[in-house]
C-alpha positions in Angstrom: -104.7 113.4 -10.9 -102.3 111.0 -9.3 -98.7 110.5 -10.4 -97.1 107.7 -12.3 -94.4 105.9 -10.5 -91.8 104.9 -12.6 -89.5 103.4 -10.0 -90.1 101.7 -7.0 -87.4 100.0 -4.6 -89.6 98.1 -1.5 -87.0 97.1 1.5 -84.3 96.6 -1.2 -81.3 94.8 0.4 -77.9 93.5 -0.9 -74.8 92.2 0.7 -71.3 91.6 0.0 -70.1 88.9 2.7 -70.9 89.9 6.3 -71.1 93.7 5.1 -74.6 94.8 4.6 -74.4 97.9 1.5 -77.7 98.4 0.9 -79.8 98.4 3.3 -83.6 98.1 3.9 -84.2 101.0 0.7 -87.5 101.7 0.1 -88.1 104.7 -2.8 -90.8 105.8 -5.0 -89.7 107.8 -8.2 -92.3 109.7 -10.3 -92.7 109.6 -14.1 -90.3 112.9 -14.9 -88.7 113.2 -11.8 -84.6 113.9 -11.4 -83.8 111.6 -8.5 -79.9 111.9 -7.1 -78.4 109.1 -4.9 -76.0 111.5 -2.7 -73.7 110.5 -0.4 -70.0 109.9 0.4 -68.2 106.5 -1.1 -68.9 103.2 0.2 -72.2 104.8 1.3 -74.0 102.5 -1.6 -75.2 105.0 -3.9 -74.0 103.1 -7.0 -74.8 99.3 -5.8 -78.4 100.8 -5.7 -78.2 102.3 -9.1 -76.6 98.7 -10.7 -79.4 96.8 -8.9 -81.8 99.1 -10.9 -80.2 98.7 -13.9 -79.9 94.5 -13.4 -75.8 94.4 -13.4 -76.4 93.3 -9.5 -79.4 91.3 -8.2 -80.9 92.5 -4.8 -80.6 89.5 -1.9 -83.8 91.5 -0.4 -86.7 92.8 -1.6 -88.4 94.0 -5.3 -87.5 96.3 -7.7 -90.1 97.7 -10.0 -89.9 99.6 -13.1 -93.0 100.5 -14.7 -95.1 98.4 -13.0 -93.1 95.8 -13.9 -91.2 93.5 -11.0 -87.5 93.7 -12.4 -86.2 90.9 -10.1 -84.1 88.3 -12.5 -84.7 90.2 -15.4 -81.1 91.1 -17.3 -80.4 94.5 -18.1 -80.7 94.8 -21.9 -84.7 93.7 -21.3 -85.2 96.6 -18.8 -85.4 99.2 -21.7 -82.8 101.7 -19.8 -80.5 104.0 -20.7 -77.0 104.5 -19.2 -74.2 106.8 -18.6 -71.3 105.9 -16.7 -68.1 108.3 -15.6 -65.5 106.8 -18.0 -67.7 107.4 -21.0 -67.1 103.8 -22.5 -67.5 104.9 -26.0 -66.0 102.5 -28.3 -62.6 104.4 -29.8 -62.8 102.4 -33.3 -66.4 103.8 -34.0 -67.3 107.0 -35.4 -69.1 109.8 -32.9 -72.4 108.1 -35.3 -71.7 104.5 -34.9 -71.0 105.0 -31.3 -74.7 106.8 -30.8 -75.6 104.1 -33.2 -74.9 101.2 -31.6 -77.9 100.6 -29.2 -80.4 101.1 -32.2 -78.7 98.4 -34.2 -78.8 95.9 -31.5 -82.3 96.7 -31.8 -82.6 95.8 -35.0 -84.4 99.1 -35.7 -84.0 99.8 -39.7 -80.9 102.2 -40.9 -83.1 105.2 -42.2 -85.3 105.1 -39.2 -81.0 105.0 -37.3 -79.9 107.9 -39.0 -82.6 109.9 -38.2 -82.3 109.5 -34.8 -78.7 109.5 -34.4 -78.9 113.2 -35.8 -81.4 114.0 -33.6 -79.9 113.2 -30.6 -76.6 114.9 -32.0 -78.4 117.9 -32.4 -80.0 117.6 -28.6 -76.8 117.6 -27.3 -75.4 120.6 -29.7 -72.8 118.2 -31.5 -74.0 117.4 -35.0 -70.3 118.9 -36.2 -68.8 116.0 -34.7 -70.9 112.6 -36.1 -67.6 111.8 -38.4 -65.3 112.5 -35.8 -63.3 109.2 -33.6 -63.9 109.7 -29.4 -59.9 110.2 -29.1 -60.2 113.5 -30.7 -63.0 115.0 -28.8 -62.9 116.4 -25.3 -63.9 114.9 -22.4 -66.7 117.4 -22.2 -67.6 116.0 -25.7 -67.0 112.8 -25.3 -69.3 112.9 -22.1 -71.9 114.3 -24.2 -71.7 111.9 -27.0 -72.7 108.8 -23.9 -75.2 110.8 -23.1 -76.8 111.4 -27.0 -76.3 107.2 -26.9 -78.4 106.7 -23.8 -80.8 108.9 -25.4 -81.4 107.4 -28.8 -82.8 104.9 -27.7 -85.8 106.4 -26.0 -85.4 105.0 -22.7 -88.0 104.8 -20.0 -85.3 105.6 -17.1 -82.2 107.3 -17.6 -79.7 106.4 -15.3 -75.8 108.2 -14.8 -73.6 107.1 -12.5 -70.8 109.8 -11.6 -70.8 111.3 -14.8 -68.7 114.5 -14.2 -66.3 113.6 -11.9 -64.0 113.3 -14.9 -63.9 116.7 -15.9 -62.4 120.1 -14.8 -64.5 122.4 -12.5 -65.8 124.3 -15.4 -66.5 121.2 -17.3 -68.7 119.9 -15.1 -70.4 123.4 -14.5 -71.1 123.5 -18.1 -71.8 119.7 -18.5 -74.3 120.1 -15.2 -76.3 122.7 -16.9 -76.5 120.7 -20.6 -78.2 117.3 -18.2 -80.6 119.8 -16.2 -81.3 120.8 -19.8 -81.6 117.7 -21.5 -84.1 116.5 -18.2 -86.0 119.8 -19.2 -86.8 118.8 -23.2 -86.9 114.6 -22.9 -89.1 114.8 -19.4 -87.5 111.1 -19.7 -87.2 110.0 -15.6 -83.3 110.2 -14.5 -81.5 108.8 -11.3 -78.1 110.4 -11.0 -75.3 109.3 -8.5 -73.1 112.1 -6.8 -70.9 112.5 -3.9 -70.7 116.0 -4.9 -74.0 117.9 -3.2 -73.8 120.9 -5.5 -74.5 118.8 -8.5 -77.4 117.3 -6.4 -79.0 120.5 -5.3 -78.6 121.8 -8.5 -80.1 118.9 -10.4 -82.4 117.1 -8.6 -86.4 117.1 -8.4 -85.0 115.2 -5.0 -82.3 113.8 -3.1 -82.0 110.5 -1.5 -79.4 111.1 1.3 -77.2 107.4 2.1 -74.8 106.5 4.4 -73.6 103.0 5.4 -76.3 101.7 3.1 -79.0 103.4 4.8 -81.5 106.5 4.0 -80.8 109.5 6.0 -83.4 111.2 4.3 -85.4 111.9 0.7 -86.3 115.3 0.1 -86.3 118.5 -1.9 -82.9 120.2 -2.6 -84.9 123.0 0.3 -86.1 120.6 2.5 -82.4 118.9 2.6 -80.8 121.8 2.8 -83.0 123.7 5.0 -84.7 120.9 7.3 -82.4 118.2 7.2 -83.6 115.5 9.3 -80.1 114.2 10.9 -77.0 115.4 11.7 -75.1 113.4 8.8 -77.8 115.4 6.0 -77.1 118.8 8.0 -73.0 118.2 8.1 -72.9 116.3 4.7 -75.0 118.8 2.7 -73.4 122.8 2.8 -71.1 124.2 5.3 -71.6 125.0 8.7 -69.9 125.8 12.0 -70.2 123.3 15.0 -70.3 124.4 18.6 -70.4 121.9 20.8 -72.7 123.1 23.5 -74.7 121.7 26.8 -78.2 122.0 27.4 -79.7 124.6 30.0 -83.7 124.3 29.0 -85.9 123.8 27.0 -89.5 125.6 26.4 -91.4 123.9 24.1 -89.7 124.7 20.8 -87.3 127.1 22.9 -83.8 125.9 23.8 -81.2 128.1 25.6 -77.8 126.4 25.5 -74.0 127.3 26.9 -71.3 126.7 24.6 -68.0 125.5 25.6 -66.5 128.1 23.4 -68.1 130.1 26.8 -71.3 132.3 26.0 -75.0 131.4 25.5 -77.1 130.8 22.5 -81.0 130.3 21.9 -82.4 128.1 19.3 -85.4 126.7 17.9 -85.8 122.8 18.6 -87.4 121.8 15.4 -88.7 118.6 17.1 -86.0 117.4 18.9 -86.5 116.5 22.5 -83.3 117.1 24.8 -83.0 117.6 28.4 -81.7 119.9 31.0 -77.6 119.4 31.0 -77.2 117.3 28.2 -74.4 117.5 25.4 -75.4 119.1 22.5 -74.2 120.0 18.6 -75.4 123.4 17.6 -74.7 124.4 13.9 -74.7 127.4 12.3 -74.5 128.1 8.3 -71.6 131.3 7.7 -73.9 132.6 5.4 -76.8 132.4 8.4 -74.1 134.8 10.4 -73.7 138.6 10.4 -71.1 140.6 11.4 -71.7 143.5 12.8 -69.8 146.7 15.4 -68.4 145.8 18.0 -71.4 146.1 21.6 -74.3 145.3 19.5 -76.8 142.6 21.0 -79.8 143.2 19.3 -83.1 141.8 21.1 -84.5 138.8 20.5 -81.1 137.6 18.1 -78.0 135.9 19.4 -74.7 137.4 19.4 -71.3 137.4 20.7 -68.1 139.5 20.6 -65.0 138.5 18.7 -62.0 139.2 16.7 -61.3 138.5 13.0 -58.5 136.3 13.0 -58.2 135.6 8.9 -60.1 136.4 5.9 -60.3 133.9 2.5 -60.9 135.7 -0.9 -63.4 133.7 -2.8 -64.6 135.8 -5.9 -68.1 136.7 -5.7 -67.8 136.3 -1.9 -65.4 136.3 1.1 -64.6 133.6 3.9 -64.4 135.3 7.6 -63.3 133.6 10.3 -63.8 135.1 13.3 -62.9 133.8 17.3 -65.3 133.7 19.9 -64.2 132.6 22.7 -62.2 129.4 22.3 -64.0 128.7 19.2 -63.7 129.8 15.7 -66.6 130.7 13.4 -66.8 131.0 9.8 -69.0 133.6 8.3 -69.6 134.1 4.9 -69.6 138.3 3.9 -69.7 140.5 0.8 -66.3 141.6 -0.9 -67.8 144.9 -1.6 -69.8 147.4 0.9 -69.7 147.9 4.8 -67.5 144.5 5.3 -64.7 145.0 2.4 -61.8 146.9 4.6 -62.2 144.0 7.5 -58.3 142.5 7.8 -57.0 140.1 10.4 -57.7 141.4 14.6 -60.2 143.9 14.1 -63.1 143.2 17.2 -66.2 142.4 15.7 -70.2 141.5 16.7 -71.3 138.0 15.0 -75.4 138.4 14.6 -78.0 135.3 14.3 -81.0 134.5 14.8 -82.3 131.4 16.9 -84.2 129.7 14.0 -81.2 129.5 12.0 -79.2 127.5 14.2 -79.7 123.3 14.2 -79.1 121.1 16.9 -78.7 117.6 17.6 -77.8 115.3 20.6 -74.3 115.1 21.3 -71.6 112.8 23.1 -72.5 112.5 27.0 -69.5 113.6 28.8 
């Protein structure tokens, strides 16, 4: 049974002066889906979200929601709901009138409002607080509260621009959690803007990748993180160490490679096309890295010798940066077992295998 598309953006386009900020976006979103715009600022991530929701008109191509060509129509016909990072709840309502409000624009009649004012109180866990003012509720609250009011009005797209970046670390954790939630009871279709990736991995159905107005790539939180088509998507999305290498063969999907840290590496090509003595970018993720005693080079794995020069405690985990050669890697270890008594200039053996490391075409020297 085929899908409903909810959203669709053909060769959408928009321009402020000579700089293009969108450009060329073409997306298909399915009924239910969690869709995140990701990318840095300025990338335009949240030009694409107003065009959606009709604050901006597109100077390029058509917008469709619901079948529906959105072009020229204003916002409060498009039937959406929407969250933005400063909250924007209005600080002489009540928590009520606030979740209120959209309904009564709508004319819809006051028992038929208070019903669903509760219920969306209650979907977000804060019934206690209907009475209460927006100056004396949290920001985690208050956060919550713009969401109940996007809600109650049972629209066909839910859209949330930035919507933690407001809050504290654990805020956002906890706030992250309450939206997957929320997504997981309404099935109502969301787009949500981040520059922070671990919101989008965590959230998303997908991830649209941008960068200078342009898709890098739309994809799975696994295929993004795992097969990321470009060298922005792979540096953009996780960590990774980057060895800037030269090109000795390649076999097919086999690629041996020198890097200028000064030893040899293989890899898997994973379509890419380079040729013999070319400048490369090979990547490797620390957590993709394993340390092990000093001499071993098992077959058929990369490794090279080197020395710990600093460790980072991070909790559940520990940061190890280790020097090979001229270069310094960063490998992510255990802070309990076989690795915990590790401390700064003890030799080490760095372990990986060729299918975990990416590469790309670098600068020509």
């Amino acid at each position: 049974m085929s899908q409903t598309i909810d959203v669709e953006l053909r060769q959408v386009r928009k321009t402020f002066g000579s700089n293009i900020v969108v450009d060329e976006f073409d997306l298909q979103i399915q009924e239910g889906e969690c869709i995140s715009f990701l990318g840095p600022s300025g990338c335009g991530k949240t030009t694409t979200l107003n065009m959606i929701a009709g604050f901006l008109e597109p100077d390029g191509g058509e917008i469709r929601i619901k079948g529906k060509r959105m072009n020229g129509v204003p916002s409060n016909k498009r039937e959406l709901g929407m969250v933005f990072q400063t909250y924007s709840l209005f600080p002489h309502m009540t928590v009520a009138e606030n979740v209120a409000y959209g309904l009564k624009l709508r004319k819809v009649p006051k028992a038929e409002v208070k019903q669903r004012v509760a219920k969306a109180l209650e979907l977000v866990k804060l019934p206690q607080v209907a009475d209460r003012y927006p100056k004396q509720l949290s920001g985690g609250q208050r956060q919550r509260i713009a969401i109940a009011r996007a809600l109650v009005i049972e629209p066909s797209l839910l859209l949330l621009d930035e919507p933690l970046s407001n809050l504290d670390a654990k805020l956002r954790e906890e706030l992250r959690e309450e939206i997957k939630r929320l997504h997981m009871e309404t099935g109502v279709t969301t787009i949500f803007v981040t520059h922070d990736q671990e919101e989008a991995l965590y959230l998303s159905d997908r991830i649209v990748v941008l960068s200078n107005g342009k898709v890098e790539q739309i994809g799975t939180p696994l295929e993004i993180y795992n097969r990321p088509a470009t060298e922005f998507v792979h540096t953009f999305i996780g960590k990774s160490n980057k060895l800037p290498a030269v090109v000795e063969v390649q076999d097919g999907e086999t690629l041996q490679l020198r890097a200028d840290a000064g030893f040899k590496l293989q890899a898997t090509a994973k379509g890419q096309k380079l040729t013999a003595g070319s400048a490369a970018h090979a990547y490797i993720r620390p957590e993709k890295l394993r340390l092990a005693v000093p001499g071993t080079n098992p077959l058929g794995a990369n490794s090279a010798q080197g020395r710990v020069r600093q460790l980072s405690f991070l909790g559940a985990f520990a940061e190890c940066d280790v020097e090979i050669g001229s270069a310094t890697v960063t490998v992510r270890i255990q802070t309990i077992g076989e690795h915990a008594g590790l401390k700064p200039g003890d030799p080490v053996a760095l372990i990986w295998h060729p299918e975990d490391v990416f590469v790309f075409p670098g600068e020509e020297r």
